[in-house]
PyMOL CGO cylinders between C-alpha atoms (Angstrom):
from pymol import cmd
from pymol.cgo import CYLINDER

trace = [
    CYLINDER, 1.59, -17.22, 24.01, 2.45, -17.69, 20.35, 0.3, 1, 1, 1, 1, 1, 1,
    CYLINDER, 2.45, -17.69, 20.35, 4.16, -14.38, 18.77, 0.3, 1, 1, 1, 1, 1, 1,
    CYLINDER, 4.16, -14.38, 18.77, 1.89, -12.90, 16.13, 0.3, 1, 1, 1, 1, 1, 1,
    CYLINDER, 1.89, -12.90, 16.13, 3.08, -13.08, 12.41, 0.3, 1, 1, 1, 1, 1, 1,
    CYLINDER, 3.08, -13.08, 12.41, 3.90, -9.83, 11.05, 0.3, 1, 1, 1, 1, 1, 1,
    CYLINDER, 3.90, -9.83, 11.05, 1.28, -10.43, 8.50, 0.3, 1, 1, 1, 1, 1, 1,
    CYLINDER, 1.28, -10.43, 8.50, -1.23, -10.60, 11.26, 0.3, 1, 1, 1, 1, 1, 1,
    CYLINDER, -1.23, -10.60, 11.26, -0.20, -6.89, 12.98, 0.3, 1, 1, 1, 1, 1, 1,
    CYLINDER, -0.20, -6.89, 12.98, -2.99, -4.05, 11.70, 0.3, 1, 1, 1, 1, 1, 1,
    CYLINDER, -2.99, -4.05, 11.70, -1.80, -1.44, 9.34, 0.3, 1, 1, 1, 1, 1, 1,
    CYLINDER, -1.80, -1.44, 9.34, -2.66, 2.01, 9.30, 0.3, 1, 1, 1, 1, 1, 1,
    CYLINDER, -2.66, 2.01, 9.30, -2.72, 5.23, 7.06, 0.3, 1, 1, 1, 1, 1, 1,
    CYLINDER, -2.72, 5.23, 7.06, 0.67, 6.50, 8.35, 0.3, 1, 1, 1, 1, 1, 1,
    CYLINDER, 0.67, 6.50, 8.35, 1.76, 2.76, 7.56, 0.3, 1, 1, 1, 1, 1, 1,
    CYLINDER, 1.76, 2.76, 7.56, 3.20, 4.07, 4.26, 0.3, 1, 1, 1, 1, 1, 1,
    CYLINDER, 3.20, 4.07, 4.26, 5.70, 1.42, 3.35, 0.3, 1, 1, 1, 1, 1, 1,
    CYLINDER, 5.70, 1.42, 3.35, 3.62, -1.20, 4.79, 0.3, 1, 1, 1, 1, 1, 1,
    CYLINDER, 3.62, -1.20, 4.79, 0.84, -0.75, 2.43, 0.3, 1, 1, 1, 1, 1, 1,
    CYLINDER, 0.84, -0.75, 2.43, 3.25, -0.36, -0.14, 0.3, 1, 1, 1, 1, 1, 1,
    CYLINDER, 3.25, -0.36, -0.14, 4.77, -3.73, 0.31, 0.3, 1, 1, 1, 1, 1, 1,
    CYLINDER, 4.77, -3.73, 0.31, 1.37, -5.16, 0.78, 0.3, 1, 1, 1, 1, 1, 1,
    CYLINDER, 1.37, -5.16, 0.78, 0.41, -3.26, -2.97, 0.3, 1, 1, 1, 1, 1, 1,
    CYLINDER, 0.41, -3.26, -2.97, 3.60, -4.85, -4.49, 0.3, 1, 1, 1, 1, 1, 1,
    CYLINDER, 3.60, -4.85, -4.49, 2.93, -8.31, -2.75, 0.3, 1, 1, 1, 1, 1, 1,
    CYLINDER, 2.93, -8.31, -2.75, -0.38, -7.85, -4.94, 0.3, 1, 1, 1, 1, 1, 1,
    CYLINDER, -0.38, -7.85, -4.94, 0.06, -6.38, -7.90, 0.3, 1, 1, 1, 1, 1, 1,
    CYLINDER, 0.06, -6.38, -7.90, 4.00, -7.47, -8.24, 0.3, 1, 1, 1, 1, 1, 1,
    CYLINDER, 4.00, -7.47, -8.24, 5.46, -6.59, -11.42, 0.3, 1, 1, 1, 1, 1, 1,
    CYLINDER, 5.46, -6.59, -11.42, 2.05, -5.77, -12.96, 0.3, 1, 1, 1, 1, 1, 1,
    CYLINDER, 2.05, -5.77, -12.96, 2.53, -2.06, -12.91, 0.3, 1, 1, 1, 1, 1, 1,
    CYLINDER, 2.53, -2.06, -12.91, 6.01, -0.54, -13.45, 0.3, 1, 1, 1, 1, 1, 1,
    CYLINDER, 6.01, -0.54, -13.45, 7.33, 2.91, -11.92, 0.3, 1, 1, 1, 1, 1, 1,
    CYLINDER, 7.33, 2.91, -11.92, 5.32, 5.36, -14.70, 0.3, 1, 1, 1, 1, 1, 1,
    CYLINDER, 5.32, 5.36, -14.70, 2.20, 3.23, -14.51, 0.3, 1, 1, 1, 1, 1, 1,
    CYLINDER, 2.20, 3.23, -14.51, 1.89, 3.12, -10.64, 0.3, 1, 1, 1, 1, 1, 1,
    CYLINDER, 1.89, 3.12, -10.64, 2.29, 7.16, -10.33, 0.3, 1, 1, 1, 1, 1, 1,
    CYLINDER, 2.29, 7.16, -10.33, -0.95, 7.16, -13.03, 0.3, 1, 1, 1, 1, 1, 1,
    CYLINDER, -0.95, 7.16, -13.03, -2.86, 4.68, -11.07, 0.3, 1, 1, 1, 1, 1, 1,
    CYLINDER, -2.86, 4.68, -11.07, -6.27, 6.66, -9.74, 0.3, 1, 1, 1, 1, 1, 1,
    CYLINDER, -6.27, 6.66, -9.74, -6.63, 7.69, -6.23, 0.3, 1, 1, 1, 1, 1, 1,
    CYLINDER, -6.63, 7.69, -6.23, -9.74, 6.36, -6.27, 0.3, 1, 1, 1, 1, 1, 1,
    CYLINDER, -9.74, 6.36, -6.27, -8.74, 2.76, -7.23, 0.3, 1, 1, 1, 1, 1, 1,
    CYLINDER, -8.74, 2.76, -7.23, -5.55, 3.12, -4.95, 0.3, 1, 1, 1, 1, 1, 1,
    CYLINDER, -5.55, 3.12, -4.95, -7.89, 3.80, -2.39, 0.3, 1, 1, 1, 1, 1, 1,
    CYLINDER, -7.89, 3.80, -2.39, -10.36, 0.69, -2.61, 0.3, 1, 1, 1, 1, 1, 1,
    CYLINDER, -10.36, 0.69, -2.61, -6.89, -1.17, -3.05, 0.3, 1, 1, 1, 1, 1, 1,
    CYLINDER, -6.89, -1.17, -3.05, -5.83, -0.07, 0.22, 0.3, 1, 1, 1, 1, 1, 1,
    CYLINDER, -5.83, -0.07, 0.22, -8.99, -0.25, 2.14, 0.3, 1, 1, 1, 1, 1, 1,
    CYLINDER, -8.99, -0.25, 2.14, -9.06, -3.97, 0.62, 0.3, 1, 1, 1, 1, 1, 1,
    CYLINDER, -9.06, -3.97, 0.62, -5.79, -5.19, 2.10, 0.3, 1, 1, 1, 1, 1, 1,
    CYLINDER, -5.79, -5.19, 2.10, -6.92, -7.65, 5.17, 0.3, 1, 1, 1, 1, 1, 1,
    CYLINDER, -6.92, -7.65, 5.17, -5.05, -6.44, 8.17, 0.3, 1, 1, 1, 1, 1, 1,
    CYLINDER, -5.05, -6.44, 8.17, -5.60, -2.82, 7.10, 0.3, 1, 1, 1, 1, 1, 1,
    CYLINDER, -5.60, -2.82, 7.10, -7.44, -0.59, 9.96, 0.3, 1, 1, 1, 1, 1, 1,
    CYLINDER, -7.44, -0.59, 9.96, -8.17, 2.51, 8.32, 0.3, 1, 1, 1, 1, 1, 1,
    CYLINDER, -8.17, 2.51, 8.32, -10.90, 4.51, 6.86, 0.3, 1, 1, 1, 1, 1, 1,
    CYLINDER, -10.90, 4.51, 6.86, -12.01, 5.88, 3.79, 0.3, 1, 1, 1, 1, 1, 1,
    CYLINDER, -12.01, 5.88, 3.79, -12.64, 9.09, 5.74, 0.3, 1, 1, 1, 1, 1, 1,
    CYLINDER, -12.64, 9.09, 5.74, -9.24, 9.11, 6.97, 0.3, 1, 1, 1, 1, 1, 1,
    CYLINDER, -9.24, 9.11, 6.97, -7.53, 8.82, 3.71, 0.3, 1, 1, 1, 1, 1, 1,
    CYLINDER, -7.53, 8.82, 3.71, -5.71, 11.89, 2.14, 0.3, 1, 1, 1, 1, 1, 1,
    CYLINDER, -5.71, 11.89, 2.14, -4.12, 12.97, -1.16, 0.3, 1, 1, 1, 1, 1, 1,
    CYLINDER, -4.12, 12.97, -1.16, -0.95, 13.22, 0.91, 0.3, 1, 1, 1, 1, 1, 1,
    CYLINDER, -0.95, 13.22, 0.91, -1.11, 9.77, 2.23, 0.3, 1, 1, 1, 1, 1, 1,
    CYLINDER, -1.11, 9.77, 2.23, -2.08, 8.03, -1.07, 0.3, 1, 1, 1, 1, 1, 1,
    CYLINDER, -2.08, 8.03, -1.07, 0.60, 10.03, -2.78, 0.3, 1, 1, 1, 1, 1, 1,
    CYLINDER, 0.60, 10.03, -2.78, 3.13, 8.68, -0.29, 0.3, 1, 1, 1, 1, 1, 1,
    CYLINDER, 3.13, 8.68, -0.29, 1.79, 5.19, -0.52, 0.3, 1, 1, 1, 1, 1, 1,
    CYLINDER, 1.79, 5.19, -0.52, 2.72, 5.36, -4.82, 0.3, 1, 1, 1, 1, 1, 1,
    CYLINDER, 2.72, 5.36, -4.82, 6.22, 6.85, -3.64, 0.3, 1, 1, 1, 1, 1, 1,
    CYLINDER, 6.22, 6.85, -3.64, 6.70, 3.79, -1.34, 0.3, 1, 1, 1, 1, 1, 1,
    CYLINDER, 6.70, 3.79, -1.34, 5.28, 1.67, -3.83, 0.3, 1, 1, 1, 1, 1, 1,
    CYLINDER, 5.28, 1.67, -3.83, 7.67, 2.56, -6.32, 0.3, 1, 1, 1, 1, 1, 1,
    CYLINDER, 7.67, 2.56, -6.32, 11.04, 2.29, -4.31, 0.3, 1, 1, 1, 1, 1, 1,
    CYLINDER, 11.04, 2.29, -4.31, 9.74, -1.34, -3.25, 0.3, 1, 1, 1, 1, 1, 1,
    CYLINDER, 9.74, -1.34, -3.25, 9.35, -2.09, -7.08, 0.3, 1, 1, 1, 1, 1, 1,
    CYLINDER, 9.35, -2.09, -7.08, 12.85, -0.68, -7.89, 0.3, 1, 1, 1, 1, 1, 1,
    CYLINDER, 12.85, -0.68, -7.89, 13.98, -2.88, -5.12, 0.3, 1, 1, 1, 1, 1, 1,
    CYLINDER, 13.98, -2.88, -5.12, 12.57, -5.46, -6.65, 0.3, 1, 1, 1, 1, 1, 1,
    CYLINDER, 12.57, -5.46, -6.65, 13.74, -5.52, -9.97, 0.3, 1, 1, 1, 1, 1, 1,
]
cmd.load_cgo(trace, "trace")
């Protein structure tokens, strides 16, 4: 039975740095550190709930998870860099 890819595996709302990589993956260099702490919760959100192998809901989203998700986001843009 064939392993699946990582890319394949369903991400979740505690999947903080997973979404995060998934953002940067999208967006890449697009938005820098100040502009992706002043991106909208509500257009984080539909971001989020837009990423293929992601298994949450809208219901289940919080201002502490999408503020965690812009943290992440930013330390995998520094890393970037």
């Amino acid at each position: 039975m064939p392993f699946k890819e990582i890319d394949d595996l369903p991400i979740f709302w505690e999947d903080h740095e997973d979404i995060a990589i998934k953002l940067y993956e999208k967006f890449g260099d697009e938005f820098g550190e100040s502009q992706i702490y002043r991106i909208r919760f509500t257009d984080l959100l539909q971001w989020i709930l837009d990423i293929p192998s992601f298994e949450g809901t809208k219901e289940q989203s919080n201002e502490g998870h999408l503020e965690m998700i812009q943290a992440k986001w930013v330390y995998e843009w520094r890393d970037n860099q």
